[in-house]
Legacy VTK file of the C-alpha trace (Angstrom):
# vtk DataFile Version 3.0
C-alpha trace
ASCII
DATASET POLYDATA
POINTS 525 float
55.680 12.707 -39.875
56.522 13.020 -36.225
59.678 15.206 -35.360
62.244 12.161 -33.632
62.255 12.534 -29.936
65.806 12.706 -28.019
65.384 8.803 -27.433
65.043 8.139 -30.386
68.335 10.193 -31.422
70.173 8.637 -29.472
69.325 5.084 -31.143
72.024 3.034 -33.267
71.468 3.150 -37.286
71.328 -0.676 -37.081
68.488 -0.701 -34.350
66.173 -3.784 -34.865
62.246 -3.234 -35.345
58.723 -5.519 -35.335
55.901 -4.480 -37.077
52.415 -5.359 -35.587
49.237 -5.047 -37.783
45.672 -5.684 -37.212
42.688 -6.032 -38.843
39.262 -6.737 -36.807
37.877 -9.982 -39.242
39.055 -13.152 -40.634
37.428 -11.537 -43.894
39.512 -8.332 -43.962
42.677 -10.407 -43.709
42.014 -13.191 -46.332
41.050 -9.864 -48.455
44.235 -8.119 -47.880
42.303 -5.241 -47.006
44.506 -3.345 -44.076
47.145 -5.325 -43.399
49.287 -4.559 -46.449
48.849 -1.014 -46.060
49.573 -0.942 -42.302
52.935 -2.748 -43.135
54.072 -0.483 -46.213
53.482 2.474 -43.849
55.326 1.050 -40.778
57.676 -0.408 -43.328
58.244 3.871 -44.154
58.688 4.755 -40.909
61.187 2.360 -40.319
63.416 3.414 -43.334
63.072 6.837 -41.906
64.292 5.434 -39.053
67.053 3.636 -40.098
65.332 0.682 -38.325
66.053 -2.730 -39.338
62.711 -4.851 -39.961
63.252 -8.583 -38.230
59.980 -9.736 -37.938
56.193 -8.755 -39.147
53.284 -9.776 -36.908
49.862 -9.370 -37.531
46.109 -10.523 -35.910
42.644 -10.490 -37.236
40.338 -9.901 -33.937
39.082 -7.227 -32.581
41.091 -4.527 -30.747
39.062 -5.210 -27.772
40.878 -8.384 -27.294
44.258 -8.181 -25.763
45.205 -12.230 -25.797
45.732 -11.779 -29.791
47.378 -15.046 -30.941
50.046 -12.271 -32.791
49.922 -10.158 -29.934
51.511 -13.208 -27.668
53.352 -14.154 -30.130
55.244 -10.831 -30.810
55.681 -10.590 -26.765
57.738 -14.194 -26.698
59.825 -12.762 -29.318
60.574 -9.285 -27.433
61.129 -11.333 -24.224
63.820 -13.856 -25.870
65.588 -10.843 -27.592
64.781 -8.584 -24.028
68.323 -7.489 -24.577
68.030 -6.019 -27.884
65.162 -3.176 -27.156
63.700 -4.166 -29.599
61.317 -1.277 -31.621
57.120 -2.278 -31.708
56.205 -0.498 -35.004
52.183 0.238 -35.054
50.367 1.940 -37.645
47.909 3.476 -35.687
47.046 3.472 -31.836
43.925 1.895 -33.213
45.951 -0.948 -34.160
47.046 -1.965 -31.075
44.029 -1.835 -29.240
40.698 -0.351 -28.932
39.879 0.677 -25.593
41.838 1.941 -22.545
41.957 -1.134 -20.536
43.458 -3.396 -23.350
45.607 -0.670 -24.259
47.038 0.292 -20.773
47.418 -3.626 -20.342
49.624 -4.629 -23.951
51.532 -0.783 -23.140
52.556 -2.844 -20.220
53.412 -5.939 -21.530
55.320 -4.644 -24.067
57.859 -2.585 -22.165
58.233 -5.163 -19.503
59.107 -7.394 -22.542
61.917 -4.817 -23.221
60.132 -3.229 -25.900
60.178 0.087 -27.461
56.682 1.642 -28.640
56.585 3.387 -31.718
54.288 5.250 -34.842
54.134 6.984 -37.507
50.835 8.526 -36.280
51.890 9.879 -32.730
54.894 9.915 -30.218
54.857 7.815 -27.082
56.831 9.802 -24.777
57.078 9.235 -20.644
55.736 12.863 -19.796
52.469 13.278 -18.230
51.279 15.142 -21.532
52.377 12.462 -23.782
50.457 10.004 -21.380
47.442 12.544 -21.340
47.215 12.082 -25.029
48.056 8.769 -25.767
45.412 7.929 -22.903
42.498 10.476 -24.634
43.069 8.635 -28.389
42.940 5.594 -26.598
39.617 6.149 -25.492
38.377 7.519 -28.587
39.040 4.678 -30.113
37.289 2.891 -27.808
34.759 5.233 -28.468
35.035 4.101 -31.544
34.293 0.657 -31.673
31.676 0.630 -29.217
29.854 3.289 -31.518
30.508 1.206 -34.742
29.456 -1.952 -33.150
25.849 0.389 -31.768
25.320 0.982 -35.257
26.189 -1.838 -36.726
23.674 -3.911 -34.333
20.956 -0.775 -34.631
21.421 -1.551 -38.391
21.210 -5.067 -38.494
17.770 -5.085 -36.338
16.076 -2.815 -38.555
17.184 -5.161 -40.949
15.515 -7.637 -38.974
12.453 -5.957 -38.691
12.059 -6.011 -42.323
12.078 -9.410 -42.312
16.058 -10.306 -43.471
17.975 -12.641 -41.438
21.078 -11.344 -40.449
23.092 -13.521 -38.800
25.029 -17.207 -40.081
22.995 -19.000 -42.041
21.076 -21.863 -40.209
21.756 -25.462 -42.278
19.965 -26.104 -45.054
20.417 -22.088 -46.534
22.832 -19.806 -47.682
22.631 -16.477 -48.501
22.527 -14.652 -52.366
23.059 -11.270 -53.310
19.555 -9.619 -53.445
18.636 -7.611 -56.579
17.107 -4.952 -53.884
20.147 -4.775 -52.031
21.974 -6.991 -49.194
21.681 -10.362 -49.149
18.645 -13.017 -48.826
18.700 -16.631 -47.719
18.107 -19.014 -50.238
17.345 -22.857 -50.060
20.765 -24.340 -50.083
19.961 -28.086 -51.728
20.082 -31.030 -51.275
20.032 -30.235 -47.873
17.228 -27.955 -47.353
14.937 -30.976 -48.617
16.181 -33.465 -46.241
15.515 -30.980 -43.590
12.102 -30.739 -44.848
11.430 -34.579 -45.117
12.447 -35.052 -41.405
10.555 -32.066 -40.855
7.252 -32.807 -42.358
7.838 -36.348 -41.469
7.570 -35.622 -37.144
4.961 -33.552 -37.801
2.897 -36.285 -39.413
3.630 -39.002 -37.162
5.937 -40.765 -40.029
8.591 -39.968 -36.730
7.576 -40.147 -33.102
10.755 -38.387 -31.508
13.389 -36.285 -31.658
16.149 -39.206 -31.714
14.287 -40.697 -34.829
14.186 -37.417 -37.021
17.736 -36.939 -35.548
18.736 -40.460 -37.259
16.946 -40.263 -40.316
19.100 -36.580 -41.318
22.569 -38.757 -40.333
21.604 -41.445 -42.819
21.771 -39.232 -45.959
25.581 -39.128 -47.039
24.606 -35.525 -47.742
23.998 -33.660 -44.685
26.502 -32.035 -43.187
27.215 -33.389 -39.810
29.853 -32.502 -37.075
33.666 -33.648 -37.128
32.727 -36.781 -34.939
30.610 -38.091 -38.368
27.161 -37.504 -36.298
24.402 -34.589 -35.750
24.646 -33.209 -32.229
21.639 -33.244 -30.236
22.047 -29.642 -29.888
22.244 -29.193 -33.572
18.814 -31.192 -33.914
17.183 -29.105 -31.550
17.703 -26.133 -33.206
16.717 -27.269 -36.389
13.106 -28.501 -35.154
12.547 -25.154 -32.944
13.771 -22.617 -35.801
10.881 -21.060 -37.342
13.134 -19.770 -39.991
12.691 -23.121 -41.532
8.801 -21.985 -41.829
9.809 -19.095 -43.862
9.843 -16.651 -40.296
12.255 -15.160 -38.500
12.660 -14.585 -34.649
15.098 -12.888 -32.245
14.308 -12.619 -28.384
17.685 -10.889 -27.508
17.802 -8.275 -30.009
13.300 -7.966 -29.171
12.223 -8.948 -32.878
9.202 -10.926 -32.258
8.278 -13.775 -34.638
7.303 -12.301 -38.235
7.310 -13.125 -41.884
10.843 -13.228 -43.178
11.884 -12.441 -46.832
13.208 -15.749 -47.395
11.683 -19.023 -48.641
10.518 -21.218 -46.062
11.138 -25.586 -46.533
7.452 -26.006 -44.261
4.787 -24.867 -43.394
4.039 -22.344 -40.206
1.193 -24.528 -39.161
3.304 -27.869 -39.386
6.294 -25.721 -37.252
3.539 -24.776 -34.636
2.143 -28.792 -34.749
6.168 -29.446 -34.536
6.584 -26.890 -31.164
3.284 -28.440 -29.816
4.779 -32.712 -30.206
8.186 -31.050 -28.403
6.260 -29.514 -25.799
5.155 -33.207 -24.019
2.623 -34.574 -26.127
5.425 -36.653 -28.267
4.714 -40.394 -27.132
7.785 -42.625 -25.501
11.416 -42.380 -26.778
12.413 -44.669 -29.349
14.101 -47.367 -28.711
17.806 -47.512 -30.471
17.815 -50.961 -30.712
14.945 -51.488 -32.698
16.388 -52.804 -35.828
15.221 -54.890 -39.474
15.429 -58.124 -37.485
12.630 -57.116 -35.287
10.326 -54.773 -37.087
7.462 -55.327 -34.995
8.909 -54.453 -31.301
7.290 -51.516 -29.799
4.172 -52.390 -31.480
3.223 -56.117 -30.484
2.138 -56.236 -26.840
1.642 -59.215 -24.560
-1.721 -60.117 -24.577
-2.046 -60.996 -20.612
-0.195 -57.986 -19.068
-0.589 -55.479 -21.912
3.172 -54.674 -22.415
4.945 -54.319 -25.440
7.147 -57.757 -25.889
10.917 -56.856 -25.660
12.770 -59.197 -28.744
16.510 -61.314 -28.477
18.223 -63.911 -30.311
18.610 -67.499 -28.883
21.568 -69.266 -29.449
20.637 -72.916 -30.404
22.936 -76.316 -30.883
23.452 -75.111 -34.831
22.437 -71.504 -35.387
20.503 -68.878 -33.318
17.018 -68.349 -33.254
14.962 -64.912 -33.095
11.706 -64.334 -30.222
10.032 -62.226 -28.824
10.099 -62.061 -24.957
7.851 -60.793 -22.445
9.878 -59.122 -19.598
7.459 -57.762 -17.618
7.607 -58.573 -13.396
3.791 -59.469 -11.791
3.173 -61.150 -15.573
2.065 -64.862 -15.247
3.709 -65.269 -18.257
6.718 -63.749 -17.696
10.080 -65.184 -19.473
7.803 -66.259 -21.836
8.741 -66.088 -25.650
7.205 -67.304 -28.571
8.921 -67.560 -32.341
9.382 -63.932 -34.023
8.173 -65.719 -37.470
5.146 -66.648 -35.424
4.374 -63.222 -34.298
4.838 -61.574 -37.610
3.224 -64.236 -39.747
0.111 -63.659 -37.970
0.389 -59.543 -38.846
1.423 -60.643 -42.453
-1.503 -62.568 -42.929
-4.197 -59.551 -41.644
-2.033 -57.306 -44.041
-2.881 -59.413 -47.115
-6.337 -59.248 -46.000
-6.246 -55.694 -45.892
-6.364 -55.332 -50.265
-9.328 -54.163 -50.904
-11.174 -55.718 -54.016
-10.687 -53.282 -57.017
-14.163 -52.330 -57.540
-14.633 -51.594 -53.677
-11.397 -49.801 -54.114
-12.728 -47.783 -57.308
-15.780 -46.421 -55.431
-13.872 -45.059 -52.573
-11.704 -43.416 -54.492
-14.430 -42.142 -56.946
-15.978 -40.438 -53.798
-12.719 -38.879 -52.441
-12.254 -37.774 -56.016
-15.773 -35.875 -55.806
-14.878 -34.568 -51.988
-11.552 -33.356 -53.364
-13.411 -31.309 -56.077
-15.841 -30.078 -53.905
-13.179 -29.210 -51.341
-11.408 -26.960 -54.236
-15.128 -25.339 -54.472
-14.846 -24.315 -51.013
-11.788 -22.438 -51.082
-12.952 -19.572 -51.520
-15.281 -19.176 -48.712
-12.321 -20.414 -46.576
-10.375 -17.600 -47.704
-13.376 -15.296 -46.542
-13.421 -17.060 -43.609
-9.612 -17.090 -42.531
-9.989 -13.191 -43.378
-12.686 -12.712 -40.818
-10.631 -14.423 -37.888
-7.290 -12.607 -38.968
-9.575 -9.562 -37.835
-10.606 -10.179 -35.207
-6.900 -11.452 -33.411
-6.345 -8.157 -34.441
-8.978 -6.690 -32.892
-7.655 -8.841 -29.949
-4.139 -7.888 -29.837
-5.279 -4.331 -30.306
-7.401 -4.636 -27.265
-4.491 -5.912 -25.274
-2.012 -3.109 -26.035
-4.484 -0.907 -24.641
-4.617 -2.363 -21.583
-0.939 -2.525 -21.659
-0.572 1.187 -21.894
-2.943 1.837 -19.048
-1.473 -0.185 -16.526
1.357 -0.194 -14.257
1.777 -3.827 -13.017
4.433 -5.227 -14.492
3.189 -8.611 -13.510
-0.088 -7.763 -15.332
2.093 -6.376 -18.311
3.240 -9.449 -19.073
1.249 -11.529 -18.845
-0.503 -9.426 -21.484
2.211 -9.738 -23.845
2.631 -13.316 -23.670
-0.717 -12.898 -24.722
-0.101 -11.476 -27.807
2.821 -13.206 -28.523
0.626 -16.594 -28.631
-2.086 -14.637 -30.571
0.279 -13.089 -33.261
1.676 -16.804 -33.649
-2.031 -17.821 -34.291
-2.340 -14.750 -36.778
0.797 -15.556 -38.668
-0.717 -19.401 -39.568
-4.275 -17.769 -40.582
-2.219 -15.500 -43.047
-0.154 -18.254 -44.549
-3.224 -20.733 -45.149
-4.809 -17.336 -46.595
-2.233 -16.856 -48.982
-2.358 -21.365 -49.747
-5.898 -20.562 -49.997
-5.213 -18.244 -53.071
-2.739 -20.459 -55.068
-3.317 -23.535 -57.780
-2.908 -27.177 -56.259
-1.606 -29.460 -58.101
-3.701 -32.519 -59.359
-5.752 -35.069 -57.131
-3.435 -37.767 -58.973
-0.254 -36.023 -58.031
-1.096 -35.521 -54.868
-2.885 -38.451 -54.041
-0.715 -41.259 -56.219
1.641 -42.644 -53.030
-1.599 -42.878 -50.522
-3.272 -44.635 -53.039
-0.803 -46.892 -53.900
-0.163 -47.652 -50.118
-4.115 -47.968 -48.996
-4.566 -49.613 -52.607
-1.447 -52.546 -51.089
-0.230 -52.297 -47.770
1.104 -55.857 -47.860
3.335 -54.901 -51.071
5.314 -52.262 -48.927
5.390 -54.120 -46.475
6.844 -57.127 -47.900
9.265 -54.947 -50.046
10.093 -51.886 -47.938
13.014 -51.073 -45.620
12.789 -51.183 -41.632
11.570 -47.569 -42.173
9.272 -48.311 -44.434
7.740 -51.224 -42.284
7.461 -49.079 -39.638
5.050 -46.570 -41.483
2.868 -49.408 -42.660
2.508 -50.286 -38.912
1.775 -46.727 -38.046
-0.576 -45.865 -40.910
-2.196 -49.378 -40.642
-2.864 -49.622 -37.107
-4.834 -47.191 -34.401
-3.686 -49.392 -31.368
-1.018 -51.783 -30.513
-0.714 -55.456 -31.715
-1.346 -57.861 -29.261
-0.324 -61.378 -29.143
-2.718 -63.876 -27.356
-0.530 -66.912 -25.599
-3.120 -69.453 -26.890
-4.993 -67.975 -29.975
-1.974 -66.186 -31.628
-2.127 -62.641 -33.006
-5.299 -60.888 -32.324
-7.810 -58.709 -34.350
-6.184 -54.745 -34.392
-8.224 -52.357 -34.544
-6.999 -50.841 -37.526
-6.549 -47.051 -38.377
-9.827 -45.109 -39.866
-8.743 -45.295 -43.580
-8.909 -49.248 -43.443
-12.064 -49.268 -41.326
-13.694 -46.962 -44.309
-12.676 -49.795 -46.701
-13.540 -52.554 -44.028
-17.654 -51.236 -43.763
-17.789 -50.702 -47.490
-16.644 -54.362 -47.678
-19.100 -55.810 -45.006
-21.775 -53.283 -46.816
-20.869 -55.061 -50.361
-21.715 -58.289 -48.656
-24.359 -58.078 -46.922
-25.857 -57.002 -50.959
-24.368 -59.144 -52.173
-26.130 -61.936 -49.831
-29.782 -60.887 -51.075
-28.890 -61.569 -54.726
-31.579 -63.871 -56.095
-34.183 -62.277 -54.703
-33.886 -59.056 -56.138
-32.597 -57.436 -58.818
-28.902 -56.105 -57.364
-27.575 -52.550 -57.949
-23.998 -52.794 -59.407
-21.653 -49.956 -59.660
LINES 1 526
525 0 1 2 3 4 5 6 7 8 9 10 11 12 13 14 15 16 17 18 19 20 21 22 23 24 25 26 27 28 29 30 31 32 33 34 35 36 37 38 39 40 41 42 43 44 45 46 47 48 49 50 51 52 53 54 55 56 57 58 59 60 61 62 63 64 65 66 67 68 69 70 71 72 73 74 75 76 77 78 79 80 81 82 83 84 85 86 87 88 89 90 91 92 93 94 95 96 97 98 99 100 101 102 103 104 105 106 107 108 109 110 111 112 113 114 115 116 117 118 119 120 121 122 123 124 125 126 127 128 129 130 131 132 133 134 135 136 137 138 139 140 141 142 143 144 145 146 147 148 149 150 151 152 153 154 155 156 157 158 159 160 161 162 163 164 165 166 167 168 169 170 171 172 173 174 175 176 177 178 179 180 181 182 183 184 185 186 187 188 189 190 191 192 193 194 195 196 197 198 199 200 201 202 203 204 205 206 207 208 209 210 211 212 213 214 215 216 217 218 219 220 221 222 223 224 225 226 227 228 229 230 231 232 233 234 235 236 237 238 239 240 241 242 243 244 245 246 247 248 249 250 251 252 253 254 255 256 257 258 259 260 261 262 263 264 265 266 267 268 269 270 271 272 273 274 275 276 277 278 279 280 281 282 283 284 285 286 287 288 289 290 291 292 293 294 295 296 297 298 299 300 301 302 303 304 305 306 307 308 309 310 311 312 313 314 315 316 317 318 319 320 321 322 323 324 325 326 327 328 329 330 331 332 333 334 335 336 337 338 339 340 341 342 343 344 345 346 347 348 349 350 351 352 353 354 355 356 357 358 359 360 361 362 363 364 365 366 367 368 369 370 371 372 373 374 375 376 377 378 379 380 381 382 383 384 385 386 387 388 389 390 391 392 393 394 395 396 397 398 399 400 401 402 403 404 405 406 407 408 409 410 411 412 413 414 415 416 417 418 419 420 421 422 423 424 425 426 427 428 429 430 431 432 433 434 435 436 437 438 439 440 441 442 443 444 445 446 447 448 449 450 451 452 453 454 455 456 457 458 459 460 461 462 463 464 465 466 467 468 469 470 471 472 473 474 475 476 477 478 479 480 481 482 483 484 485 486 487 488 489 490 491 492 493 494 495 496 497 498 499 500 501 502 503 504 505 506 507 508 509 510 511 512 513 514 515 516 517 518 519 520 521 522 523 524
């Protein structure tokens, strides 16, 4: 303990005191761990003093920080008692701040505040030797934190480098205890699957844009949105350009490049990279928000003179209103022109029932996907072989490329080099996963297979039943082009998407047999 200056001597024995703690998280605060002790310490001093404690304020942010919400605090209550001189009892010179500007600043503040600075741990005297030292541990602690926080980030990117995620855990994860130490993320459910339906779901053209994978994680009551009840656009974003959510991990500013993380991934790398290439420019035209279950079909029914899709409104009539579609578009001769909605989708209705396949048609074709699926399960592995050979040679490409890196001097040359590799690591980190897929049981051709048979088996069924969702798959997955609606003839022939053609020429094929029974003996299956 510090012998008592003359000042302080010369105080009253009924001299009133503040104590300010500090601790440099939210975490160490809730945890008590600090603050308590900081107090009973002051708390001490102050009974050495003779002080009398009025007040206790206290902060959890760093000491680099001088506008501390208990800081400011603590300096309206010295300023509305300016009169009193009132003592500032601090643990520690650490406590108040760490790092000589902050601390020259708050020294400042609190004597023009008619404050009194005080510890336990050193004497804060007015001579240029007292100032000397106060100023030296002042910068040590500076010192201080800006070493712990360099070792704190060095450890945290080696950390990194192993393939551990370090920072707050992206939606859809949390992190666990690992038994090897640290923590890991783990899948935090339900909401890692949603993520992964709306996920898988862009990347196989189930969604077009970013707006509709954006709406389809709002709908579920489970995922978390913001306080306004909806998910930023910001939010999406991130989660469709976070290759965490392909089990990988990625940090420009702290220079880890994209590698295999320790965590579980909800996709696949190759459906994140088919995700990155959609976002890139190849995704087709916005959505429209105002498609909705009364119009299922707009966006995909086009006007058969012009070629533009048909925009869709209600008519108000004598009685009731009526629904149409409408085309809108100037230079069409038949523009303004609408015809009934029921019209329109009775006409796509009736090609969908066509669609069903006989079952014995529909038995064969599935009998021969059956046999490719087997023999597909042969080929494995020689894939494996395969992907093996062309994970060698990227390497033998990205080894190439380093070399050239280390003999050259252009920067401009540089990097372009390692943009280079950056794209060919990418490319090496798919080959591995489907190399590692390549090595592990499917599941069954029934279990895998059971909803696209079911849907190719009756389109018109989910159709008929489904959601506006729902109807909007059928459209996507039936059709390879855009509906168009002739003036005079109605709805005409699509050209429908290559898993009905398949079952259309097997059709035609079983006809056209079927035709020269009579005169031959016919070849049933």
């Amino acid at each position: 303990m510090k012998t008592p200056s003359k000042t302080t001597m010369m105080r009253q024995n009924n001299q009133k005191a503040v104590i300010y703690c500090r601790v440099s998280t939210k975490k160490q605060a809730k945890e008590g761990n600090g603050l308590d002790s900081q107090e009973t310490r002051c708390r001490e001093f102050a009974k050495f003093r003779n002080y009398e404690i009025v007040r206790v304020f206290s902060d959890d942010m760093s000491g680099s920080v001088a506008g501390r919400p208990g800081m400011l605090t603590m300096l309206a209550f010295l300023k509305k008692h300016r009169k009193e001189n009132i003592v500032v009892i601090i643990d520690d010179i650490s406590r108040l701040a760490r790092g000589i500007e902050p601390h020259l600043k708050l020294r400042a503040e609190i004597s023009q505040a008619g404050g009194v600075l005080e510890s336990p741990s050193i004497e804060f005297g007015e001579d240029s030797d007292s100032i000397l030292v106060e100023h030296l541990l002042a910068s040590v602690s500076q010192h201080q934190r800006q070493k712990n926080g360099e070792q704190a980030r060095n450890r945290m990117r080696a950390r990194m480098l192993n393939g551990y995620w370090v920072h707050h855990a992206p939606l859809g994860y949390r992190y666990q205890r690992s038994p090897a130490g640290g923590s890991v993320l783990v899948r935090d459910e339900p909401v890692a699957s949603i993520i992964a339906d709306g996920l898988n779901g862009l990347a196989c053209g189930r969604f077009n844009t970013k707006a509709e994978v954006k709406r389809f994680l709002e709908a579920h009551p489970q995922f978390p949105v913001c306080r306004h009840g909806f998910l930023t656009n910001q939010q999406a974003h991130r989660i469709l350009t976070n290759p965490i959510y392909a089990g990988h991990i990625e940090s420009k500013s702290w220079g880890v490049s994209l590698r295999k993380g320790q965590h579980e991934g909800v996709i696949s790398m190759e459906t994140f990279q088919r995700i990155q290439e959609k976002l890139s420019g190849k995704l087709p035209a916005v959505a429209r928000a105002d498609i909705n279950a009364d119009f299922p079909l707009r966006g995909y029914v086009t006007c058969g003179d012009c070629g533009h899709p048909l925009t869709a409104n209600w008519s108000k009539g004598r009685s009731r209103a009526y629904p149409y579609y409408v085309c809108r578009h100037h230079g069409c001769e038949k523009f303004g022109k609408s015809v009934a909605r029921d019209k329109v989708e009775r006409g796509f209705e009736d090609m969908l029932r066509a669609l069903v396949p006989s079952q014995e048609i529909f038995s064969i074709v599935m009998k021969l996907h059956h046999k490719r699926w087997d023999e597909a399960q042969a080929e494995t592995k020689e894939m494996r072989a395969a992907l093996k050979l062309e994970i060698g040679k990227l390497e033998q490409k990205i080894s190439q490329l380093l070399d050239r890196i280390v003999s050259s001097e252009n920067a401009t040359v540089i990097g372009a080099y390692e943009r280079e590799i950056e794209k060919l690591e990418r490319q090496k980190l798919v080959f591995e996963e489907k190399t590692a897929r390549c090595g592990t049981a499917l599941p069954s051709y029934d279990e895998t297979f059971r909803t696209a048979i079911d849907f190719f088996g009756n389109p018109w069924k989910h159709w008929e039943n489904g959601t506006l969702e729902d109807k909007r798959i059928v459209l996507q997955l039936t059709l390879d082009t855009h509906l168009s609606y002739d003036w005079n003839d109605g709805v005409r022939t699509a050209d429908l998407s290559l898993p009905f053609k398949v079952l259309n020429s097997v059709c035609e094929r079983e006809n056209v047999m079927a035709e020269r029974e009579g005169f031959e003996p016919s070849i049933r299956f």
